[in-house]
C-alpha positions in Angstrom: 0.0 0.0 0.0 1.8 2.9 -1.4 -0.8 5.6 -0.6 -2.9 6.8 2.7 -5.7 7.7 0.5 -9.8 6.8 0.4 -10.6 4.1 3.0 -7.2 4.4 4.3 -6.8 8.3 5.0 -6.8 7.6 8.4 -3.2 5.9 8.5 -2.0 8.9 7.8 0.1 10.8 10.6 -1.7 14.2 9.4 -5.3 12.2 9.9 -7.1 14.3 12.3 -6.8 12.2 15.8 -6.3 13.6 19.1 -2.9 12.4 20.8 -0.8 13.1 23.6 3.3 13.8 24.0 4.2 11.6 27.0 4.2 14.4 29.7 2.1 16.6 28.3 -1.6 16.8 29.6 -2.6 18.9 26.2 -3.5 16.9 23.6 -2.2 17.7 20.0 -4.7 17.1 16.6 -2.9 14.9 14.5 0.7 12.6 15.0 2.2 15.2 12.1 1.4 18.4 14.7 2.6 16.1 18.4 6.1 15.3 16.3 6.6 18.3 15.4 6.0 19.6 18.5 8.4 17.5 20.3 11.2 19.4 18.4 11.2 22.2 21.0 10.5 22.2 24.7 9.5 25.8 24.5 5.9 25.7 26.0 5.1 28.8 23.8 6.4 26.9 20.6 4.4 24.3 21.7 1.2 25.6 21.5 1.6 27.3 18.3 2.2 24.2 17.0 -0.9 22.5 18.5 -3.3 25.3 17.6 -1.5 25.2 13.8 -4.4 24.8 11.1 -2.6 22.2 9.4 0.1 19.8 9.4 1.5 21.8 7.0 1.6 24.7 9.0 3.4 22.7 12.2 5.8 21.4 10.5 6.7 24.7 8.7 6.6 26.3 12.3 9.5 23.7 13.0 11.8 24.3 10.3 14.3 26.7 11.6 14.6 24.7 15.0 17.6 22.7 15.8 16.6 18.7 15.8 19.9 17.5 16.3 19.1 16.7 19.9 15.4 15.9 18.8 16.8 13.3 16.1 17.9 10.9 18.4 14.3 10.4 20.2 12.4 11.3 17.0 11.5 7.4 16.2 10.4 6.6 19.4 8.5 9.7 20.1 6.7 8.6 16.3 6.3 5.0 17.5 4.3 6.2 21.2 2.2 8.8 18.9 1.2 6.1 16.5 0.2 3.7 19.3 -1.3 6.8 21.0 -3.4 7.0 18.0 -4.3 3.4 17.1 -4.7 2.3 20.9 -7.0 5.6 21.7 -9.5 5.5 18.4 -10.7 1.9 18.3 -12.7 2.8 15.2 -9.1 3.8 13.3 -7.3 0.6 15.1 -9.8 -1.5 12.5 -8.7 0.0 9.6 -5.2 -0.2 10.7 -5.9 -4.3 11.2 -7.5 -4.5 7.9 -4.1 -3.8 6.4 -2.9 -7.3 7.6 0.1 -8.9 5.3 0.3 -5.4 3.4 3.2 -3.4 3.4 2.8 -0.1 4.2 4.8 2.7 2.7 3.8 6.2 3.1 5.2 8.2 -0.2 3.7 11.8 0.1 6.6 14.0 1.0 10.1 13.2 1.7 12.1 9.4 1.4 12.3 9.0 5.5 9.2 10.2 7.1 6.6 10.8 4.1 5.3 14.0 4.9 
């Protein structure tokens, strides 16, 4: 599965889907807006990346931060957002299931992270 799209929008990290950063008792609306948020521990950065209108928008919010520190986390903050999002929305955990024995490769965007 090459593509997020139609019945599978939802796998998508910019799917709308309330999650949490570990620590944080605000919640974020998408995995794309928590990850990007993670970059900074600036509370104030923070929340202009949760209240962004897009995904778009958080992660261009982001871009002139330094992730060098941020890069050695970055998968495992990705991994306890995802499970955030398929443990917390039962409805979206079906879908996720229905993908069993596919491989799943998100293409929008760039070659690591596909957004």
């Amino acid at each position: 599965m090459l593509e997020f799209k139609g019945p599978y929008s939802s796998l998508s990290p910019d799917f709308p889907s309330e999650v949490f950063l570990v620590g944080d008792e605000k919640g974020f609306p998408s995995v794309t807006h928590a990850l990007e948020a993670s970059k900074s521990d600036n509370e104030k950065t923070r929340n202009l990346i949760r209240t962004a209108e897009s995904p778009a928008e958080a992660v261009a919010l982001t871009k002139k931060l330094d992730t060098s520190q941020w890069r050695q986390t970055a998968l495992s903050t990705a991994e306890k957002l995802l499970r955030d999002k398929f443990v917390r929305y039962r409805h979206l955990r079906k879908v996720l299931l229905r993908t069993s024995g596919k491989d799943l490769v998100h293409t929008e965007g760039d070659f690591f992270w596909g957004t």
